[in-house]
C-alpha positions, 0 to 999 in steps of 0.5 A: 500500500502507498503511505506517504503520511502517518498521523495518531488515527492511522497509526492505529486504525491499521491494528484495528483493521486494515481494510478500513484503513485502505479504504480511508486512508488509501482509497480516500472514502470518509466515515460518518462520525457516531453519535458518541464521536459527535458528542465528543466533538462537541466536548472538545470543541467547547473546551477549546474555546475556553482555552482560545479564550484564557489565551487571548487574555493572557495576550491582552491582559489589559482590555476588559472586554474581548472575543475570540473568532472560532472557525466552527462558533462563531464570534464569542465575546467574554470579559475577564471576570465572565470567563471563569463562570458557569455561565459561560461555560454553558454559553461556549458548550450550548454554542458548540451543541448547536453547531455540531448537531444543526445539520447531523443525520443523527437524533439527539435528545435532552440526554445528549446535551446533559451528557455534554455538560457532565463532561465538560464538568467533569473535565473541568471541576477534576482535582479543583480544575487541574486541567480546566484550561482557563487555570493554565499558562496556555501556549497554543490551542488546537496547533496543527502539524505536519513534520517531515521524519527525516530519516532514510527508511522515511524516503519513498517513491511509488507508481502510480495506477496512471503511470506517474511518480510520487516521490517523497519523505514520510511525514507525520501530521495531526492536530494536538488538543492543549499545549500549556507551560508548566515552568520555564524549561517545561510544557505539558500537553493536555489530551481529552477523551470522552471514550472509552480508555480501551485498545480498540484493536485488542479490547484491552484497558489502556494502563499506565504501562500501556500508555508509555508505550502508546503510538498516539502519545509517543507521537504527539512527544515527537511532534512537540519536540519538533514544534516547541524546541525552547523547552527541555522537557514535556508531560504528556497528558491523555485525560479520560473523562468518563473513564479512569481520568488523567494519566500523566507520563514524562518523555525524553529523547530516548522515547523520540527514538523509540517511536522512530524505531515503532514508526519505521516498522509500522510504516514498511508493513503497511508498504509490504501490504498489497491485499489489506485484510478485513477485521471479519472474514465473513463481516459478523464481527459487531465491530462490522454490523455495528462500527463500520460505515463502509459495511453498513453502506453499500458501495453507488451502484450496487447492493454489497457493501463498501467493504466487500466492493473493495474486497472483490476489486482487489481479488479480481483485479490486484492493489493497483487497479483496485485504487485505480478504480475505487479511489474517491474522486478528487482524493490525493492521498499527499492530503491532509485533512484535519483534525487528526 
């Protein structure tokens, strides 16, 4: 298969199955987000006004009235004394609410937006607003990446179906939820789950031990000694909300490494695979029938599954062709699109 990015999402999206991996991240089909990813977003998105807010702030400590423009919200106004209100709190979230399910196929109910405001309470109120970023020395919110890994296995050049070239260096790319300074020398990087804390791939609980050695926080470590070079040290910080909490972990170079060791591997087996396998032979997995987009749709046209059409395709007619056929129409597989 052709990789020329890898982000936290595709990284593990290849353990959990690598069909829909092929068809996302190759091919370029995109899923409808669940509801309970939808209701995340919305989380997320309220928590990250609230940290664009304490940031504009701390840039105009003087002004006593301020707004902050959000790409998804809109215009939100605040003062310095109404930003650290419940009030405003519910204001950002009912904003984000609206948004996020205006336009949504999904139907949501007074338990959606209760389940929004325990969240983004909870998040906020843990160990009397730890991690409430309107408490935090913020120094970047929501700061996208796109880093080249310059090393000679990261070197590619592949053939496309139509007989061009595509040559290159593997980067990694994503977005990062909080950056916050904890003292001179050292940043901490807060990241927020409304899920589960599971491995998806292997129904496993995420631990503490699993989580040092975690692609997504290992990557996120690399990413922000790339983006923030100026501070010696980080804290790495995934924040479960409904689920165990925060788990902190420190990293240093030699985990920079560790995760150029893990990148290199993964990345070659994912070259190495021309015929990408789907999580269920015969699609009875619940992970298909209730998970799975590319299952639960049929492919235009016909009465199987996107799935199972890429999965004949590739039988009938090999990798190449099979991209050839079945990419998305104005899909480049070199795009980024966030978040990720």
């Amino acid at each position: 298969m052709i990789v020329t990015y890898i982000r936290s999402s595709s990284y593990n999206n290849y353990d959990y199955c690598q069909m829909q991996y092929f068809i996302t991240y190759v091919l370029g089909h995109r899923s409808l987000s669940g509801k309970k990813a939808q209701l995340g977003t919305i989380v997320h998105k309220a928590l990250e006004c609230l940290a664009s807010c304490k940031k504009k702030l701390q840039d105009n400590p003087d002004k006593k009235s301020l707004y902050i423009n959000d790409d998804a919200i809109g215009k939100v106004n605040f003062t310095p004394k109404s930003l650290h209100t419940k009030a405003f709190v519910a204001r950002v979230l009912d904003k984000s609410y609206e948004h996020y399910t205006e336009n949504c196929t999904h139907k949501y109910t007074g338990a959606d937006i209760k389940f929004c405001r325990t969240q983004t309470e909870t998040a906020l109120s843990y160990n009397d607003g730890q991690f409430d970023p309107r408490k935090r020395n913020v120094v970047d919110t929501e700061p996208q990446f796109d880093i080249v890994i310059d090393e000679p296995w990261a070197k590619f050049k592949y053939k496309m179906p139509n007989g061009e070239e595509m040559e290159g260096q593997l980067a990694i790319k994503g977005t990062i939820d909080l950056v916050t300074k904890v003292t001179d020398d050292t940043i901490e990087v807060i990241d927020w789950k409304t899920g589960r804390r599971l491995n998806w791939a292997t129904g496993e609980e995420k631990t503490y031990e699993k989580l040092l050695e975690d692609p997504q926080l290992l990557l996120y470590n690399y990413a922000i000694s790339k983006l923030y070079p100026d501070y010696e040290q980080s804290i790495m910080t995934i924040y479960y909300i409904r689920d165990g909490g925060p788990f902190s972990m420190c990293f240093d170079k030699t985990d920079q490494e560790k995760f150029l060791g893990m990148l290199e591997k993964r990345v070659k087996q994912i070259q190495r695979n021309d015929f990408p396998q789907p999580i269920s032979r015969n699609r009875k997995s619940f992970k298909c029938t209730k998970l799975c987009d590319f299952y639960k749709k049929n492919w235009p046209g016909t009465n199987i599954s996107i799935c199972e059409h890429v999965e004949e395709n590739l039988k009938a007619f090999g990798h190449d062709e099979t991209v050839e056929k079945c990419t998305k129409e104005g899909f480049n597989i070199g795009y980024y699109e966030a978040p990720g």
